[in-house]
N, C-alpha and C positions, 0 to 999 in steps of 0.2 A: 806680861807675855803669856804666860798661862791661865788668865782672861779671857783674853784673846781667842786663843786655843778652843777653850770653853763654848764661847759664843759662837764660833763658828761652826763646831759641832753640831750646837743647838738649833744654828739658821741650815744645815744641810738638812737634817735628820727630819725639820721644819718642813723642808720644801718636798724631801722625799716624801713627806706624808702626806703632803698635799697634793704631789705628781699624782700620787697609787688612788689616791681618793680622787683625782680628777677621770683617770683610767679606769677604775670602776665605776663612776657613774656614768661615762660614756658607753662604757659596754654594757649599762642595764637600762638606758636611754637605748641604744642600738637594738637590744633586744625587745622594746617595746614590753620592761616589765610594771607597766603604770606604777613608776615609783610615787609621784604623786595626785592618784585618786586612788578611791576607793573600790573593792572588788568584792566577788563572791565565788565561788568554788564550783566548777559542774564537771561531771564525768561522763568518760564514755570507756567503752570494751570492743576492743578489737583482737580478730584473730593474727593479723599482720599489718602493722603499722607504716612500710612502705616507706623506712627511713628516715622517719617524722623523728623531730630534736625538741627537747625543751627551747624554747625562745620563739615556736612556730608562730607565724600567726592565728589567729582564731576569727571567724568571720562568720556572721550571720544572714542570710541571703545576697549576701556580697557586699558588706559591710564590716570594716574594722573593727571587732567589737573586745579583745582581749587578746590571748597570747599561753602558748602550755607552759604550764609551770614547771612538770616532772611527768615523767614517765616510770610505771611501774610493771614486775613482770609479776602477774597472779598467779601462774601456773604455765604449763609448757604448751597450750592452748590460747591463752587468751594473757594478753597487755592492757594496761590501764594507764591513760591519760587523765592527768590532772589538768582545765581550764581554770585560767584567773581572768572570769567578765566585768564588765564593767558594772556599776552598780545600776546604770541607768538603762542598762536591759534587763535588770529584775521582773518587771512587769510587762516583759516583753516575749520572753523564752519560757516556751512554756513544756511539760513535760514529756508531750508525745514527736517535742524534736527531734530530728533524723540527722548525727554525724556522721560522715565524711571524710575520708582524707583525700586532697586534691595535690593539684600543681599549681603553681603561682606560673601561670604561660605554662607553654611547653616543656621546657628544661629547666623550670626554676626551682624556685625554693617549695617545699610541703607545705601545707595549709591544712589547716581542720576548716570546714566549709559545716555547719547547723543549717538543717531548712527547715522550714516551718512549715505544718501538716496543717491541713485542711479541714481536720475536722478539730472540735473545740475543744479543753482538756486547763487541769489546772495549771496556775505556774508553779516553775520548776523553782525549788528552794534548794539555796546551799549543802550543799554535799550530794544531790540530784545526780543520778547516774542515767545518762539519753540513750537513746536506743541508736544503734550504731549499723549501718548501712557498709556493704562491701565495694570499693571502688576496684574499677580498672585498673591495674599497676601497668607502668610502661613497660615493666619488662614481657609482662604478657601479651601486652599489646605488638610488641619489637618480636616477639616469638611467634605469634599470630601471623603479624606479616611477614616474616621468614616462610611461614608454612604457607603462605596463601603463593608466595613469589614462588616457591618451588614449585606448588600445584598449577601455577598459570605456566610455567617454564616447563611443565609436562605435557599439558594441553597445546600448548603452540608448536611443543615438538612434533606430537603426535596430528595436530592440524596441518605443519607442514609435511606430515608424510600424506595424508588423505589427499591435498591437494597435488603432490607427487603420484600420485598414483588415479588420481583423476585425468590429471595431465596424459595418462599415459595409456586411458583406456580409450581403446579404438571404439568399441560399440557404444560409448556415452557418446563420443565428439559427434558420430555417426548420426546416433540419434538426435543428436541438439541440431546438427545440420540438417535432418530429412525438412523439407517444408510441406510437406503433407502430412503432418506434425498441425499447426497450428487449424488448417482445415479442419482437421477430424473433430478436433479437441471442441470447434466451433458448432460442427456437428451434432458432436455429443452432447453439445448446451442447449443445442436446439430442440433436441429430443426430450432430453430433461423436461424442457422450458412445456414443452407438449403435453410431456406426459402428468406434472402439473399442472396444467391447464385441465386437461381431463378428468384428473383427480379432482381437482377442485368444481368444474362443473357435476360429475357425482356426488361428490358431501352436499352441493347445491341442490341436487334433485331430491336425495334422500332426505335433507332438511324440508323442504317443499314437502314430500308424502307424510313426515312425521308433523307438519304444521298442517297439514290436510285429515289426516285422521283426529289430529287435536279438536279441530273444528267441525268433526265430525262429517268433512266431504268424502264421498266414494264407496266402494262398497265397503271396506275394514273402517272405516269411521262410523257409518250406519251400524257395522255388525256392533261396534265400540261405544258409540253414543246411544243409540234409539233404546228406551227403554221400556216401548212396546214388545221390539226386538228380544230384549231381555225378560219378559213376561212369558211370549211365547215360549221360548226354550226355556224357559224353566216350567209350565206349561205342559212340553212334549217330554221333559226327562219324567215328568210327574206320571205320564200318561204307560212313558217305557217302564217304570218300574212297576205299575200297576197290573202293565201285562205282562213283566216278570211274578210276580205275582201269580200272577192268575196260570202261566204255563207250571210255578210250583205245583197249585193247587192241580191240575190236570193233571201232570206227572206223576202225583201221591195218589190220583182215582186211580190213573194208570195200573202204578206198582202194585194198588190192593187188589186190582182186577185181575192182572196176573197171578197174586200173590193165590186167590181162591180159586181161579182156574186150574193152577197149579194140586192145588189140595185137595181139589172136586178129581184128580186125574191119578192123585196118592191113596185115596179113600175108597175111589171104585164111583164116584159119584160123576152126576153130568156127562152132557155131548160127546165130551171130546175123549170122558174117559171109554164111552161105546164105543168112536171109533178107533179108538187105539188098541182097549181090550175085550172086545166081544169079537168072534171070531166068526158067528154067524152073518153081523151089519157087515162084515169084510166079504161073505160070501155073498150077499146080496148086492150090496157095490159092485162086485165082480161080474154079476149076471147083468143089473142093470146097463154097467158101462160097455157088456159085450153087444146086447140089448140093439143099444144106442149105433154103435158099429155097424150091425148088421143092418138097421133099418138107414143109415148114411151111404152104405154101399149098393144097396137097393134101390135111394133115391138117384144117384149117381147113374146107375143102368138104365132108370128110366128117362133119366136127361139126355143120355146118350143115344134112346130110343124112338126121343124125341126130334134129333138134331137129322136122323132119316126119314123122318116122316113128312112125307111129300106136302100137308100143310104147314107144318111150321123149318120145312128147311131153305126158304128162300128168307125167315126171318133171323136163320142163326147164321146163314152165309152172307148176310147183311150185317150183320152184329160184327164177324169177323172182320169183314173189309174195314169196318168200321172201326176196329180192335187195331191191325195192321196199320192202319193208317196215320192213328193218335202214336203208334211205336217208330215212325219212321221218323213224325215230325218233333218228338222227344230223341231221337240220335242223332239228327240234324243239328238241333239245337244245342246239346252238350259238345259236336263237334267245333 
């Protein structure tokens, strides 16, 4: 009997061992901890890991490729994830990888998602820490669209007030109804349409004069091209500065001639200083000019004693008529 006892002890305690070992391996089969391959270790650093569990999956451009081992807290900033890969992407992941954390769907499970960069880099070896990328978190995203639903729910309130209040404005409906409205509006296209056209026949004409002077047609293309044209004037500026020139040299005779006139007139010397300072040439000018006078006023008497003399006064009362007559047909004329 207490054998018995014994052995069935032995066959529970047997089978319990075997239950717990059956239930741990299912649960590190479910976790996907390649109980039987072989792995190798790679890290990454994040600032917030988004709920990610040891047993995640680990995925390489969308491939199964491993699974987290352990999660670590470095500091109050930054987490550290431990990957177990497979060994057969040793030669495949290389160090300028880009980790991730995703969603398995929508609402699923986390994932570490690795993508593989583009430009070329060695590979990544055991205990490799990847450079690590910030995803989207749903809840920011769920926050995002919170705020975007409330900004559209302001906008359509405030659209249905504008619409309200369009409704309601007499001089819009007014004007949508006037039909000399679409007239005008055709009008004013037409004008445009015009005033375009004209424009653009002007840029045409003035292309036209500037392709005309290019080629040297008309009189600005000849003044622009002919290089006769160009000889002469430079020719006549040669010939202008020459008589600047020469009106120098005249103006310098000038000054000196003034300059000794002046000196001949400080000194007591020459013409001019006789007749300014000799007081005698001043009295003889005097007589002369009276001279002159008397003998003008005597000429005058004798023309006057001419104009009674019965031979020559049928030629001065000729002269007159003649005189009268040239004065009528000059006041005639000016009237």
């Amino acid at each position: 009997m207490p054998r018995k006892k014994i052995n069935t002890i032995k066959l529970g305690a047997f089978v319990l061992t075997g239950l717990l070992a059956l239930v741990l391996l299912l649960y590190m089969i479910g976790k996907n901890q390649n109980l039987f391959g072989s792995t190798y270790v790679l890290k990454a650093r994040f600032e917030n890991i988004q709920g990610l569990v040891a047993g995640n999956n680990v995925r390489y451009a969308g491939i199964q490729t491993g699974t987290v081992k352990v999660i670590n807290i470095v500091d109050d900033t930054t987490i550290e994830i431990v990957m177990l890969i497979e060994k057969r992407m040793l030669k495949i992941i290389r160090k300028n990888a880009v980790v991730s954390i995703g969603t398995d769907g929508f609402v699923g499970n986390k994932v570490v998602n690795i993508s593989p960069a583009r430009q070329r880099s060695d590979i990544a070896q055991e205990g490799d820490i990847l450079l690590s990328k910030k995803s989207v978190a749903t809840d920011d995203m769920l926050q995002l669209l919170s705020k975007t639903n409330t900004d559209i729910s302001v906008i359509a309130a405030e659209l249905k007030t504008t619409v309200q209040r369009i409704n309601q404005s007499d001089a819009l409906w007014s004007l949508l109804n006037d039909k000399s409205i679409p007239q005008n509006i055709r009008l004013a296209v037409a004008n445009i349409r015009s005033a375009t056209d004209k424009a653009n026949n002007t840029v045409a004409s003035f292309q036209a004069v500037a392709s005309d002077i290019q080629q040297g047609k008309g009189s600005v293309g000849t003044l622009l091209k002919d290089t006769v044209f160009a000889a002469n004037l430079n020719e006549a500026i040669l010939k202008i500065k020459s008589v600047g020139g020469q009106a120098d040299s005249l103006l310098y005779e000038i000054n000196t001639m003034v300059a000794g006139i002046k000196e001949d007139k400080d000194n007591g010397n020459g013409t001019l200083h006789a007749l300014f300072k000799d007081s005698g040439i001043v009295i003889k000018l005097n007589a002369s000019l009276d001279n002159i006078q008397r003998g003008t006023d005597g000429f005058n008497q004798n023309m006057e004693a001419l104009k009674h003399n019965f031979l020559f006064r049928g030629f001065f009362k000729k002269k007159a008529k003649q005189q009268e007559k040239e004065n009528k047909l000059k006041n005639t004329a000016s009237q």
